[in-house]
PyMOL Python script that loads the backbone (N, CA, C, O; Angstrom):
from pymol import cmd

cmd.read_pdbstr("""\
ATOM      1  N   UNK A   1     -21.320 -62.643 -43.142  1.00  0.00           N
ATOM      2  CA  UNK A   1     -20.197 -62.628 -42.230  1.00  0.00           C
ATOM      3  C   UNK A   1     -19.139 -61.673 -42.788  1.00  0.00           C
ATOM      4  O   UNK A   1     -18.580 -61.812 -43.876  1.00  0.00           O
ATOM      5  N   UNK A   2     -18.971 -60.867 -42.068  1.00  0.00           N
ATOM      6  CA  UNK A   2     -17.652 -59.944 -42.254  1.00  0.00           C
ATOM      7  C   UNK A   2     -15.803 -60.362 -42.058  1.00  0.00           C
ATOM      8  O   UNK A   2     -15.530 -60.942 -41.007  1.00  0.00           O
ATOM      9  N   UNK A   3     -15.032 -60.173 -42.696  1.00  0.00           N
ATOM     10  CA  UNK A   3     -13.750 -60.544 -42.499  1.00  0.00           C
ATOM     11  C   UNK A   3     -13.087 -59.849 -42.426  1.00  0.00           C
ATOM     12  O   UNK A   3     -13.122 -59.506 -43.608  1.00  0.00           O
ATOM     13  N   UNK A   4     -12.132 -59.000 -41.849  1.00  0.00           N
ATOM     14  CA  UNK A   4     -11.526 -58.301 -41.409  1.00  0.00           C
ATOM     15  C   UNK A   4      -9.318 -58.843 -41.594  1.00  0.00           C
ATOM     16  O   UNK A   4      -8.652 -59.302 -40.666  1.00  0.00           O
ATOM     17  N   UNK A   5      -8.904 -58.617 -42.719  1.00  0.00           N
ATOM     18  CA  UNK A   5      -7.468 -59.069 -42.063  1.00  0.00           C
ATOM     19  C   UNK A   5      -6.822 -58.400 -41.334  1.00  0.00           C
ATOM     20  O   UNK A   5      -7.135 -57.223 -41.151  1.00  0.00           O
ATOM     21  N   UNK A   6      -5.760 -58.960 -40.727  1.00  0.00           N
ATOM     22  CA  UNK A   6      -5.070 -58.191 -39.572  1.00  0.00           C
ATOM     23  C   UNK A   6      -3.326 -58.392 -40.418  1.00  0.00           C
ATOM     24  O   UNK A   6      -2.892 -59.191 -41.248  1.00  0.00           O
ATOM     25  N   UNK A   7      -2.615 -56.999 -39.539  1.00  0.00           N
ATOM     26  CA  UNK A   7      -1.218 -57.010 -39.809  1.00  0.00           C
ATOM     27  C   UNK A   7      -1.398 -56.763 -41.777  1.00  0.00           C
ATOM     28  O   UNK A   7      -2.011 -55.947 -42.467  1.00  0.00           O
ATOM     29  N   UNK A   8      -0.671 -57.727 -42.023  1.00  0.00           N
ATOM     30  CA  UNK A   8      -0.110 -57.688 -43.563  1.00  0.00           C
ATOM     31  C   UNK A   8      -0.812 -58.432 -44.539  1.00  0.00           C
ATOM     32  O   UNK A   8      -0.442 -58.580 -45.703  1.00  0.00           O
ATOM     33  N   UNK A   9      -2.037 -58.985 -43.928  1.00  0.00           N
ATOM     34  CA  UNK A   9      -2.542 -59.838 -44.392  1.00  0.00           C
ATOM     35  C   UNK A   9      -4.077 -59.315 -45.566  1.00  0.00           C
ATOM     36  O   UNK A   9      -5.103 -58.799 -45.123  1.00  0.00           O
ATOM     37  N   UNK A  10      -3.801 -59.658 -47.189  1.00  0.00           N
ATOM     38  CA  UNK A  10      -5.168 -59.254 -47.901  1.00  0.00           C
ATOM     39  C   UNK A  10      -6.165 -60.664 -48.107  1.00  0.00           C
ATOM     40  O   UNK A  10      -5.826 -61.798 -48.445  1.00  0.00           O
ATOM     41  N   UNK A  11      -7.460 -60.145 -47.778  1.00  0.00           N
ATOM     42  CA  UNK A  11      -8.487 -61.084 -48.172  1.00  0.00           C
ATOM     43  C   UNK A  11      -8.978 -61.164 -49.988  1.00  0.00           C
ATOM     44  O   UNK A  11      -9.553 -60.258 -50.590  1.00  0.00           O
ATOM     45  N   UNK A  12      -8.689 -62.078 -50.385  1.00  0.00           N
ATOM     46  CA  UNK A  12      -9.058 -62.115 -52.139  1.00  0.00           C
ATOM     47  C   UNK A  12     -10.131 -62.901 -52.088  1.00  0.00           C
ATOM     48  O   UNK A  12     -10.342 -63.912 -51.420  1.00  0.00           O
ATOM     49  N   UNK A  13     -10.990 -62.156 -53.105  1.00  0.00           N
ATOM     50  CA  UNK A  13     -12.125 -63.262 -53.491  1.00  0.00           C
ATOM     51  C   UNK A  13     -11.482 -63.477 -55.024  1.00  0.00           C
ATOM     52  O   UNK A  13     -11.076 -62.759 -55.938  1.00  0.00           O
ATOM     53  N   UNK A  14     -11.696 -65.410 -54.643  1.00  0.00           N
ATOM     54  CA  UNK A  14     -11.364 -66.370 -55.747  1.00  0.00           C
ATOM     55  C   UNK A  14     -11.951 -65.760 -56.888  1.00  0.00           C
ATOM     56  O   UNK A  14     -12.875 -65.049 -56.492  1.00  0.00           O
ATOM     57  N   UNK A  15     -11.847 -65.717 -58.011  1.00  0.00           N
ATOM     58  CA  UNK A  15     -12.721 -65.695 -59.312  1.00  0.00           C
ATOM     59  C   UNK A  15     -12.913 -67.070 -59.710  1.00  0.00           C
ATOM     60  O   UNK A  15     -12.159 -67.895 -59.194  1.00  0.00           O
ATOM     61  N   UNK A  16     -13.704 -67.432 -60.457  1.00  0.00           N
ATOM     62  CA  UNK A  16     -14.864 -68.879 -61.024  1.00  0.00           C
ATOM     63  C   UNK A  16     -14.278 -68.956 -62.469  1.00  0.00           C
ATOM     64  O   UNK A  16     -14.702 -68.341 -63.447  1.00  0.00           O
ATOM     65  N   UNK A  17     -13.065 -69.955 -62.419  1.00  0.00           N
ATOM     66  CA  UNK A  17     -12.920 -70.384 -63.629  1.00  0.00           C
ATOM     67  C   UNK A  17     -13.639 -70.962 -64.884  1.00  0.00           C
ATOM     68  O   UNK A  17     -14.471 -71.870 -64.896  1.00  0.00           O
ATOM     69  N   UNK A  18     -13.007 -70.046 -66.246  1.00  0.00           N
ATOM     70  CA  UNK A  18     -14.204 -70.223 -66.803  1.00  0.00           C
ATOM     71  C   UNK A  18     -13.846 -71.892 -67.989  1.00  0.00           C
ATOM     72  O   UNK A  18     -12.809 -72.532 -68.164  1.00  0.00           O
ATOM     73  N   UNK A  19     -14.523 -71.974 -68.263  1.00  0.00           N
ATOM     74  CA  UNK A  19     -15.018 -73.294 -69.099  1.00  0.00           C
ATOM     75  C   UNK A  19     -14.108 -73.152 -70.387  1.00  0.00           C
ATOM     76  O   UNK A  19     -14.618 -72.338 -71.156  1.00  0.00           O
ATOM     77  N   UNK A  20     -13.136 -73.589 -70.781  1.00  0.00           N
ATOM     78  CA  UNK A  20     -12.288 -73.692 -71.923  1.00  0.00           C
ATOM     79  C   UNK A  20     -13.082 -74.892 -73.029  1.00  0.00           C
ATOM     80  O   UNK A  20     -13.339 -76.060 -72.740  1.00  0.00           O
ATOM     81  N   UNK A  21     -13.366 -74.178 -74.373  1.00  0.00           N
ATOM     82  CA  UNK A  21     -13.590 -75.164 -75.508  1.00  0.00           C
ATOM     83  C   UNK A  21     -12.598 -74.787 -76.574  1.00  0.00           C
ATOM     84  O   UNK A  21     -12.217 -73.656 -76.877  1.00  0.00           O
ATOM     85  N   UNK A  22     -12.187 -76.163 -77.179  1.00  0.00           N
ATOM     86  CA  UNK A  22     -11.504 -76.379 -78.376  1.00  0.00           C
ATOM     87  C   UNK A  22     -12.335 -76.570 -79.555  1.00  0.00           C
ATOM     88  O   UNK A  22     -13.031 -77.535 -79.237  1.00  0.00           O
ATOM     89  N   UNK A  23     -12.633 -76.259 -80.592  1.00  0.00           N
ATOM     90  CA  UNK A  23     -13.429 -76.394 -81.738  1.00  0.00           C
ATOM     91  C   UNK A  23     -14.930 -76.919 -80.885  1.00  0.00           C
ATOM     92  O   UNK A  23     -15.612 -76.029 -80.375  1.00  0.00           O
ATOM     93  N   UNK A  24     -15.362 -78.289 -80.771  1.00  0.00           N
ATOM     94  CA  UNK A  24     -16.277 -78.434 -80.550  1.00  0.00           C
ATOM     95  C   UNK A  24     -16.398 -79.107 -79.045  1.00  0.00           C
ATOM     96  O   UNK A  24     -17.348 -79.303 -78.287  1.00  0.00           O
ATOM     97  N   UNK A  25     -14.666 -79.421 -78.962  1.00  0.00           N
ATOM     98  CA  UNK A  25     -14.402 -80.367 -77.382  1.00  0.00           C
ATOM     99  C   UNK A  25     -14.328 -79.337 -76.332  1.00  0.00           C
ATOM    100  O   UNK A  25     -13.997 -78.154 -76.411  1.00  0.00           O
ATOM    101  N   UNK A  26     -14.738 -80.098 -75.266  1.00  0.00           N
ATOM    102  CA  UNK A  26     -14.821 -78.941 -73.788  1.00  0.00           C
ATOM    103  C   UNK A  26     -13.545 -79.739 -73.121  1.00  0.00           C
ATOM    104  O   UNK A  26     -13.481 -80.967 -73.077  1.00  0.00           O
ATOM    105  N   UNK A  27     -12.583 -78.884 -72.631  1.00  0.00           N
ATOM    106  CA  UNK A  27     -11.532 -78.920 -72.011  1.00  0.00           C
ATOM    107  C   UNK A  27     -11.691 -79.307 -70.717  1.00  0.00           C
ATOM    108  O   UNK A  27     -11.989 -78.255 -70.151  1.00  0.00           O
ATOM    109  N   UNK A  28     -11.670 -80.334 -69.750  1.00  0.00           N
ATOM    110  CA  UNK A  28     -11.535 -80.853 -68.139  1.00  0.00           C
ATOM    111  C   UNK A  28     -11.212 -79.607 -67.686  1.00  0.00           C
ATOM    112  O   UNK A  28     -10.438 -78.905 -68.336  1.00  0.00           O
ATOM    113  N   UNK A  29     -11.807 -79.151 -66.429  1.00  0.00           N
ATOM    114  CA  UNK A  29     -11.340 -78.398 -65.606  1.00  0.00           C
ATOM    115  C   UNK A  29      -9.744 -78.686 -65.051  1.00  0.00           C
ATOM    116  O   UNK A  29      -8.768 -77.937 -65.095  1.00  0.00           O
ATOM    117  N   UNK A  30      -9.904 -80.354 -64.404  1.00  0.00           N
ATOM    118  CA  UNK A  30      -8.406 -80.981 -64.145  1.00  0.00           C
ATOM    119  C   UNK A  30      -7.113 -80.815 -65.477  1.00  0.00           C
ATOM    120  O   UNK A  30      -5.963 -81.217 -65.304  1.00  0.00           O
ATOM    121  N   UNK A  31      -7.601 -80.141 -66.793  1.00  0.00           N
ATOM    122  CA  UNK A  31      -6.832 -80.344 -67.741  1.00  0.00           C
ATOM    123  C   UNK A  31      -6.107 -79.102 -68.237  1.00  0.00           C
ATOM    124  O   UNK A  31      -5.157 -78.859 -68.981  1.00  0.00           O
ATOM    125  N   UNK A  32      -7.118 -78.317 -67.376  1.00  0.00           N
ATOM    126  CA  UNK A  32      -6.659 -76.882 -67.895  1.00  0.00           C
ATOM    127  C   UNK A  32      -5.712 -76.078 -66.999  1.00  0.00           C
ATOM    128  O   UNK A  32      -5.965 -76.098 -65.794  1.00  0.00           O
ATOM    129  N   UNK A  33      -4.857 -75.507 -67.343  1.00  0.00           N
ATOM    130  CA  UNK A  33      -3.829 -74.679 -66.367  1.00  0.00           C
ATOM    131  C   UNK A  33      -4.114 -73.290 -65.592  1.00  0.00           C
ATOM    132  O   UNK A  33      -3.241 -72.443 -65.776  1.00  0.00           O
ATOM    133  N   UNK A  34      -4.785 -73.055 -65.070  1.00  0.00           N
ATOM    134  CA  UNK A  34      -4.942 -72.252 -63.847  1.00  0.00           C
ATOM    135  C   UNK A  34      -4.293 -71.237 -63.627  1.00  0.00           C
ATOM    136  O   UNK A  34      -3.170 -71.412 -63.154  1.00  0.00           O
ATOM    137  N   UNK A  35      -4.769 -69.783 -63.894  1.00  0.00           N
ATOM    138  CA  UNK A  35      -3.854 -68.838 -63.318  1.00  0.00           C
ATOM    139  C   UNK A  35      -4.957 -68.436 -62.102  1.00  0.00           C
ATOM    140  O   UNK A  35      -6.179 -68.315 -62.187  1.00  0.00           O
ATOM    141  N   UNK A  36      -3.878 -68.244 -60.699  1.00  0.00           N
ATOM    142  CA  UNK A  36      -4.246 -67.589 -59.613  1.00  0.00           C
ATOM    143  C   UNK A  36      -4.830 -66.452 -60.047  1.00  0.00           C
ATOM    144  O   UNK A  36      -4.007 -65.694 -60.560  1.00  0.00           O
ATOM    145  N   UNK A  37      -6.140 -65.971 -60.033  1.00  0.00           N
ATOM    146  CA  UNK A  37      -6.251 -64.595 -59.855  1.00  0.00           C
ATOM    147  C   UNK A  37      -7.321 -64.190 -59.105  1.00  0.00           C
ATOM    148  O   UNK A  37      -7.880 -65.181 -58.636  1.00  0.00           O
ATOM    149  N   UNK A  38      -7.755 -63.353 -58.844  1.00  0.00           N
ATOM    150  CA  UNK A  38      -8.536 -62.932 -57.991  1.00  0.00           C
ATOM    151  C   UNK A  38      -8.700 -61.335 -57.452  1.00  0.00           C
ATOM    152  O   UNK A  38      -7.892 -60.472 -57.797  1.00  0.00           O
ATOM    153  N   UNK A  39      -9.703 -61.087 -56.672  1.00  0.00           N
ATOM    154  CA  UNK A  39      -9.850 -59.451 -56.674  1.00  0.00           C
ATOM    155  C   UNK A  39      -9.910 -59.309 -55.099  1.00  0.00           C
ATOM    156  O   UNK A  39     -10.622 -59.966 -54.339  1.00  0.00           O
ATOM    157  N   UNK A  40      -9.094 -58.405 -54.804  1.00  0.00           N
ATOM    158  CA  UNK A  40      -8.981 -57.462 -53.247  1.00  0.00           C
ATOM    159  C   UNK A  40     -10.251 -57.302 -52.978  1.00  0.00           C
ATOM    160  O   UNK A  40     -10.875 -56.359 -53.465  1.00  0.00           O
ATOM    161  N   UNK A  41     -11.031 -58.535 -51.854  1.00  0.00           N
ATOM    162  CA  UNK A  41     -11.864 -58.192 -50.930  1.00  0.00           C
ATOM    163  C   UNK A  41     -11.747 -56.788 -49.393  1.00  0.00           C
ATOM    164  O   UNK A  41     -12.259 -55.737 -49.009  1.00  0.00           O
ATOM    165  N   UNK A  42     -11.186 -57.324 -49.206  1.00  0.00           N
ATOM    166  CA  UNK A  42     -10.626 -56.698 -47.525  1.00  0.00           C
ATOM    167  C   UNK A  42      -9.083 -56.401 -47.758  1.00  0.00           C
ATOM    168  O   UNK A  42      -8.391 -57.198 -48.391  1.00  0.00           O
ATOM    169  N   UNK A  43      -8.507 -55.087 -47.164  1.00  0.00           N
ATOM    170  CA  UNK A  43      -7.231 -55.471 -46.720  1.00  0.00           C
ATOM    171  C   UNK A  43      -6.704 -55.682 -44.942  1.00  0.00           C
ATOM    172  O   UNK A  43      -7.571 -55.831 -44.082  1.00  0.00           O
ATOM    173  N   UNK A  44      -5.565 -55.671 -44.662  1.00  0.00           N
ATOM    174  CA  UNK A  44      -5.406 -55.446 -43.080  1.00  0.00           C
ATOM    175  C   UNK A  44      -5.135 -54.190 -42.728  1.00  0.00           C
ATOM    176  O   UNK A  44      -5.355 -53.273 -43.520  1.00  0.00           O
ATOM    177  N   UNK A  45      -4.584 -53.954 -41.405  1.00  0.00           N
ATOM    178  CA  UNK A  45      -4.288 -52.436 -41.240  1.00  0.00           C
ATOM    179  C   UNK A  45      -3.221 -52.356 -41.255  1.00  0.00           C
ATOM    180  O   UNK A  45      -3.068 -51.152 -41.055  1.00  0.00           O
ATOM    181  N   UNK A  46      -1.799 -52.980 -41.400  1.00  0.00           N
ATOM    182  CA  UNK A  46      -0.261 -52.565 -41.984  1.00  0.00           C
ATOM    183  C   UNK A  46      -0.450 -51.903 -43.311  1.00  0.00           C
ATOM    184  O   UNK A  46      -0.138 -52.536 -44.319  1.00  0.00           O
ATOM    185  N   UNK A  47      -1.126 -50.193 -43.452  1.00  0.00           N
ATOM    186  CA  UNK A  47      -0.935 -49.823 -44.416  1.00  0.00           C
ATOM    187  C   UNK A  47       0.390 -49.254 -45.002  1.00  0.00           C
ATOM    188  O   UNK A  47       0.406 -48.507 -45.980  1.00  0.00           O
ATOM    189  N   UNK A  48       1.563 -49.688 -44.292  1.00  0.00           N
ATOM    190  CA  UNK A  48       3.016 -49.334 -44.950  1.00  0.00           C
ATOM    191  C   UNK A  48       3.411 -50.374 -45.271  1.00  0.00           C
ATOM    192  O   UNK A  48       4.324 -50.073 -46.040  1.00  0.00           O
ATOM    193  N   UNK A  49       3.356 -51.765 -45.212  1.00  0.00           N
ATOM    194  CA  UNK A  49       3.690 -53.047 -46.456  1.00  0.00           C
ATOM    195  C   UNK A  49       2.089 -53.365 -47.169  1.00  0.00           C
ATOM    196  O   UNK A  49       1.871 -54.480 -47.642  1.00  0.00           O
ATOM    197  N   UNK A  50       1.397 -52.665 -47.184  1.00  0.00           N
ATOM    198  CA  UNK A  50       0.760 -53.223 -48.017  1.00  0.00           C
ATOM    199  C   UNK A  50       0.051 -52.492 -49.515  1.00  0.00           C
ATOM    200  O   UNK A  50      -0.904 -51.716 -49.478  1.00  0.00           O
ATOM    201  N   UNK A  51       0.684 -52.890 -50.668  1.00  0.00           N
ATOM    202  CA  UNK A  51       0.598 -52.010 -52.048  1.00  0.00           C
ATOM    203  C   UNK A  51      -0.911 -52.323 -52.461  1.00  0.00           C
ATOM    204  O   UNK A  51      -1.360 -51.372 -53.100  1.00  0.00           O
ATOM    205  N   UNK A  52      -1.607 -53.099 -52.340  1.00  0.00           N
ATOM    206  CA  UNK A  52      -2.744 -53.019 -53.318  1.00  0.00           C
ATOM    207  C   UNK A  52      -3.934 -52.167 -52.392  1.00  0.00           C
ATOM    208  O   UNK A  52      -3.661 -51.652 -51.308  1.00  0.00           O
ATOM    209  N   UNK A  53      -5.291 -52.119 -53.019  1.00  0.00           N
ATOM    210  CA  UNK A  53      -6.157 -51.719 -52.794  1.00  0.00           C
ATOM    211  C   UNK A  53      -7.116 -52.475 -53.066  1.00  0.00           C
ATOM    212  O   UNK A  53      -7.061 -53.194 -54.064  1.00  0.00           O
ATOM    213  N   UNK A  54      -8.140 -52.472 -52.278  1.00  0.00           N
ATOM    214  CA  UNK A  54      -9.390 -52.852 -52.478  1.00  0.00           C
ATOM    215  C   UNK A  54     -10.460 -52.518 -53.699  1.00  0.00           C
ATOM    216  O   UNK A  54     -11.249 -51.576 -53.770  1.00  0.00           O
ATOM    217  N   UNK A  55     -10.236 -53.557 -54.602  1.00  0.00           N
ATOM    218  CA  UNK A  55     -11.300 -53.633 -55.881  1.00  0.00           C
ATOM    219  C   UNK A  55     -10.055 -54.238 -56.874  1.00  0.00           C
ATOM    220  O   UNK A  55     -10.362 -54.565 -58.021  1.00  0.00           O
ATOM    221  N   UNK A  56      -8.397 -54.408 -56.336  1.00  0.00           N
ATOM    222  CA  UNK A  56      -7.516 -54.902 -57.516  1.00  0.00           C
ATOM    223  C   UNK A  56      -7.843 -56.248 -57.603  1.00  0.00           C
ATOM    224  O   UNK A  56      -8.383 -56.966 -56.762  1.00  0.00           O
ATOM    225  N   UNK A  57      -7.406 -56.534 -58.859  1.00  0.00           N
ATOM    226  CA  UNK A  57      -7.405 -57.394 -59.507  1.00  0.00           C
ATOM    227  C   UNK A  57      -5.691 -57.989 -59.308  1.00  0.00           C
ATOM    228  O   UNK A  57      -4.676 -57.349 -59.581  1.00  0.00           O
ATOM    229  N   UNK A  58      -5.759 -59.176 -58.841  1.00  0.00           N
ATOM    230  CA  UNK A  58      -4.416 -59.488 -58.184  1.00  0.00           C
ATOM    231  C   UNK A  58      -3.929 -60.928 -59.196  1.00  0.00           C
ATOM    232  O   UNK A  58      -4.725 -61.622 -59.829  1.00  0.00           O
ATOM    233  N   UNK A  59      -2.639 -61.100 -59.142  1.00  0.00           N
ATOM    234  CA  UNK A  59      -2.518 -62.619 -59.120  1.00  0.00           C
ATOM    235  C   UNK A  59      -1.481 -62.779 -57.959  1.00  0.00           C
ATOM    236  O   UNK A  59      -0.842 -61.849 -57.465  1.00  0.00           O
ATOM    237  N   UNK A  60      -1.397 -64.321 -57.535  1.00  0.00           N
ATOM    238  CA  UNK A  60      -1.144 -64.967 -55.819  1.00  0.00           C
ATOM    239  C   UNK A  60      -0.600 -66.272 -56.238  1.00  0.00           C
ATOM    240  O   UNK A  60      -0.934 -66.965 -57.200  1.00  0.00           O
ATOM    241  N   UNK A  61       0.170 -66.449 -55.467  1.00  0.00           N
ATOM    242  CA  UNK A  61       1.359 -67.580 -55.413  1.00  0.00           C
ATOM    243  C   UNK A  61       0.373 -68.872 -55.045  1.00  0.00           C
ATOM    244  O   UNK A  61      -0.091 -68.904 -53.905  1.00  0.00           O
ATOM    245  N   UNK A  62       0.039 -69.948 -55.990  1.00  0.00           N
ATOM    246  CA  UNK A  62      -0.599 -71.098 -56.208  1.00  0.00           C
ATOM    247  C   UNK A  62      -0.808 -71.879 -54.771  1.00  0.00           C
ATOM    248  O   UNK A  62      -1.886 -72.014 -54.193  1.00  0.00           O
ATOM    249  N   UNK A  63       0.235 -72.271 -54.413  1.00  0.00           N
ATOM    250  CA  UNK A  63       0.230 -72.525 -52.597  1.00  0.00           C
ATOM    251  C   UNK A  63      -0.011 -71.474 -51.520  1.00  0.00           C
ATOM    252  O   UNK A  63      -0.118 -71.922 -50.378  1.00  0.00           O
ATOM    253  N   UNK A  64      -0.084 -70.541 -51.632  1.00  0.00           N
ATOM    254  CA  UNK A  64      -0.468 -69.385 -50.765  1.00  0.00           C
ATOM    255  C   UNK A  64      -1.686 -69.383 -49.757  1.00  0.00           C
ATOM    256  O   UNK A  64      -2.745 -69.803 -50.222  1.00  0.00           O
ATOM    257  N   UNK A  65      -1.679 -68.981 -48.479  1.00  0.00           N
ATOM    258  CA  UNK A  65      -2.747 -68.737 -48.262  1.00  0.00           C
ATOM    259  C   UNK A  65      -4.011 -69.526 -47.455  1.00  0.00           C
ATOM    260  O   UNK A  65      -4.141 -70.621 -48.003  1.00  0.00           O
ATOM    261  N   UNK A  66      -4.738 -69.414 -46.638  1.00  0.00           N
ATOM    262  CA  UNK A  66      -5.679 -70.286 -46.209  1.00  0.00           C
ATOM    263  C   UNK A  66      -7.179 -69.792 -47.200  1.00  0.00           C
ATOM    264  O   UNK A  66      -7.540 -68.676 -47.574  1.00  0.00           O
ATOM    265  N   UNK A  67      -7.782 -71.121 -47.391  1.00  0.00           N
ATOM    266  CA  UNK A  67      -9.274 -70.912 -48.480  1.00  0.00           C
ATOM    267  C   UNK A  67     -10.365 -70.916 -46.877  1.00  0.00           C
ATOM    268  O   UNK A  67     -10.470 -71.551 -45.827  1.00  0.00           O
ATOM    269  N   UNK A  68     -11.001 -69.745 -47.596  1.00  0.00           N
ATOM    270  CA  UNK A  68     -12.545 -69.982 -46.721  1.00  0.00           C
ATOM    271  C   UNK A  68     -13.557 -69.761 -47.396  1.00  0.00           C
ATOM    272  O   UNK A  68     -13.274 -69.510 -48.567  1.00  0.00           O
ATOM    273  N   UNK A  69     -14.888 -69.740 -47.110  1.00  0.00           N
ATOM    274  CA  UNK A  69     -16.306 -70.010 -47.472  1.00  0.00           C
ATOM    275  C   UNK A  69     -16.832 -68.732 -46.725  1.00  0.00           C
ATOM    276  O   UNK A  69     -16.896 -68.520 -45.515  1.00  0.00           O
ATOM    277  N   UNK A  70     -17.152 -68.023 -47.678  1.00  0.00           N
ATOM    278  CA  UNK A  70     -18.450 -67.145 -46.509  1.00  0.00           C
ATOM    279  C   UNK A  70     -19.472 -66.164 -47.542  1.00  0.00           C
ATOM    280  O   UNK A  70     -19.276 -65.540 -48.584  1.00  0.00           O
ATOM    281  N   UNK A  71     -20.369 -66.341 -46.866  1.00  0.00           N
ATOM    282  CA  UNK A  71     -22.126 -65.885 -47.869  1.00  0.00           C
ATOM    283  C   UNK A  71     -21.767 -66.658 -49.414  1.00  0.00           C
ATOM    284  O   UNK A  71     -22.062 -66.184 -50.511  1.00  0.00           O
ATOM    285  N   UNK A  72     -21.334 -67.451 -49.265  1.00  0.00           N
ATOM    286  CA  UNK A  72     -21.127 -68.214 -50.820  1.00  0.00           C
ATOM    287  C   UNK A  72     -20.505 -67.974 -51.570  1.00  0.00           C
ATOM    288  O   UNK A  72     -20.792 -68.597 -52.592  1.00  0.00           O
ATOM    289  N   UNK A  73     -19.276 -67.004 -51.728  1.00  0.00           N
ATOM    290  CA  UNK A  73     -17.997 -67.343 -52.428  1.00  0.00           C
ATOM    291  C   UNK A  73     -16.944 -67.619 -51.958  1.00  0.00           C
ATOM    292  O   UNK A  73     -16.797 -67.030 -50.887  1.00  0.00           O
ATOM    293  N   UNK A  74     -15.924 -68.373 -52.282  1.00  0.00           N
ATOM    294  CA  UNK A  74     -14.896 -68.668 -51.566  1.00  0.00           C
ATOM    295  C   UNK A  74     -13.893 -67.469 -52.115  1.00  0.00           C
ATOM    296  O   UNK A  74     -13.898 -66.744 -53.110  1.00  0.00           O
ATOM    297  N   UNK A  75     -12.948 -67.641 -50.855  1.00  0.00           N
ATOM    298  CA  UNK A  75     -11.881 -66.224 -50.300  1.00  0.00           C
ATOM    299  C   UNK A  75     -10.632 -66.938 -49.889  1.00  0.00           C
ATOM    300  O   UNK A  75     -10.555 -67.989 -49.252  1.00  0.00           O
ATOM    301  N   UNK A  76      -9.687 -66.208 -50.350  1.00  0.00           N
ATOM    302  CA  UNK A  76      -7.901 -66.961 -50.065  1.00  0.00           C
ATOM    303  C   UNK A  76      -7.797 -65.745 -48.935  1.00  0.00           C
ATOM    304  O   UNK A  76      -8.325 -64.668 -49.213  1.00  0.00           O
ATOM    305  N   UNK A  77      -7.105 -65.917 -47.635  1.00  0.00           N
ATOM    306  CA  UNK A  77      -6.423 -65.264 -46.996  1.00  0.00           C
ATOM    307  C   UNK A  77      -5.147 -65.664 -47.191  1.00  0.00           C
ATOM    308  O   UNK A  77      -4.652 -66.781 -47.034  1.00  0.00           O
ATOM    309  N   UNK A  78      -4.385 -64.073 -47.750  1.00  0.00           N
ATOM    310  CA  UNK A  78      -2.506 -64.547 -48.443  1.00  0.00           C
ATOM    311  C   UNK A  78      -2.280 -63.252 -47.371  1.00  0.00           C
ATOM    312  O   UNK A  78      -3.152 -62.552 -46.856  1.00  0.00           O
ATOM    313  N   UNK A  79      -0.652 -63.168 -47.198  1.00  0.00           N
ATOM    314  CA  UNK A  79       0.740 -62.647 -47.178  1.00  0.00           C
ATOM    315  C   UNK A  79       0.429 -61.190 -48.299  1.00  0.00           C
ATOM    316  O   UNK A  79       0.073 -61.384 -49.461  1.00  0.00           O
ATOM    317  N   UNK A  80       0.569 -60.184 -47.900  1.00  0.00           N
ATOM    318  CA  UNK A  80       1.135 -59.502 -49.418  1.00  0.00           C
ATOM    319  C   UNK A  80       2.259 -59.966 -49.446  1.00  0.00           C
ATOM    320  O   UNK A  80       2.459 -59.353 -50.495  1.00  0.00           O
ATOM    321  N   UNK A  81       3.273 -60.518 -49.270  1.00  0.00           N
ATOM    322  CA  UNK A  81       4.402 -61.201 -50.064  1.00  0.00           C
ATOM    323  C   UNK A  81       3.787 -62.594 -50.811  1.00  0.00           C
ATOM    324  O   UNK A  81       4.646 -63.274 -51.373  1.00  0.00           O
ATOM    325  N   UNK A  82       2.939 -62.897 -50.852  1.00  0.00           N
ATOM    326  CA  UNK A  82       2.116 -63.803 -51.593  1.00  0.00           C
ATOM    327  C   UNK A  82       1.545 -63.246 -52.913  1.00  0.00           C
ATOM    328  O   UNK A  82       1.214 -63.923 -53.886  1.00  0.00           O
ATOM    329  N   UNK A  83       1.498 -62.240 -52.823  1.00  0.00           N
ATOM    330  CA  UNK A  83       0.510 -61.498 -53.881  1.00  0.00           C
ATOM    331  C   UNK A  83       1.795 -61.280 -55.122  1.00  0.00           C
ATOM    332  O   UNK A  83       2.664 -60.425 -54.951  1.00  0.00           O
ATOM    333  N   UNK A  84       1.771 -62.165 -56.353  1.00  0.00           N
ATOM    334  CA  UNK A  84       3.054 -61.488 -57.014  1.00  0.00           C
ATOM    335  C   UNK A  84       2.374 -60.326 -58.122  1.00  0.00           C
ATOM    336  O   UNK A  84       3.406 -59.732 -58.432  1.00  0.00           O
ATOM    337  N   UNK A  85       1.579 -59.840 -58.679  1.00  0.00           N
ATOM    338  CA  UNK A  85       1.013 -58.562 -59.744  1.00  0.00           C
ATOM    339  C   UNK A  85      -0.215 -58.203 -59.120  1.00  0.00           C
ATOM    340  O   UNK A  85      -0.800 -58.912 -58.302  1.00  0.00           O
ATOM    341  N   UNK A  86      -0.632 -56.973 -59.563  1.00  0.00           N
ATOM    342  CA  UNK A  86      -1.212 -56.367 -59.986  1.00  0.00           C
ATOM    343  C   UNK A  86      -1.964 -56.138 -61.528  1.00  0.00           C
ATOM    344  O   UNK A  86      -1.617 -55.220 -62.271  1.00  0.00           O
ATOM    345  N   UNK A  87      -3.186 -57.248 -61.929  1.00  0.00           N
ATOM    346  CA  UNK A  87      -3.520 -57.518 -63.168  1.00  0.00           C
ATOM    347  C   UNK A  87      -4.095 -56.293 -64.156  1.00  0.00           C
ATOM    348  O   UNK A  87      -5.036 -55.734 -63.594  1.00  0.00           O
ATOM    349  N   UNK A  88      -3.971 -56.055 -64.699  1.00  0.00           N
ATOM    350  CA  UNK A  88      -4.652 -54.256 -65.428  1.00  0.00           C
ATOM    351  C   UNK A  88      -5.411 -54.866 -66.531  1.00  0.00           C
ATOM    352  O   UNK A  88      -6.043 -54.155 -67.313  1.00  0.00           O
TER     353      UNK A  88
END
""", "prot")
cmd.dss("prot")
cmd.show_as("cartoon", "prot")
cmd.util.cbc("prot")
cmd.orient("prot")
């Protein structure tokens, strides 16, 4: 399935948090602190508000956004005013 955003809107695919260990203990997923990040799937066609490009590596405002499902990874549709960096 193809996604397409419209207006101002970028499609991110989620990245798969990875597994935190302490010496020999494995850290809860629920325990560990979470940074938003994720990479520019799609953008929309307001190419005069919109700064990133397709293949960035983004981070996105924690509440941001609607989550979807499609060919098996999940995808945030945000705001570029949602989007706060550009990760390097």
């Amino acid at each position: 399935m193809k996604i397409k955003p419209l207006a101002d809107r970028v499609l991110i695919k989620i990245q798969a948090e990875d597994n935190q260990k302490v010496g020999s203990l494995f850290i809860p997923q629920t325990a560990q602190e979470k940074t938003n990040t994720g990479v520019v799937a799609e953008i929309g066609d307001d190419k005069d508000a919109i700064t990133v490009k397709v293949g960035d590596k983004v981070m996105y405002d924690k509440y941001a956004g609607t989550k979807l499902e499609a060919d098996g990874a999940e995808y945030l549709l945000v705001r570029i005013s949602d989007v706060l960096a550009v990760v390097e």
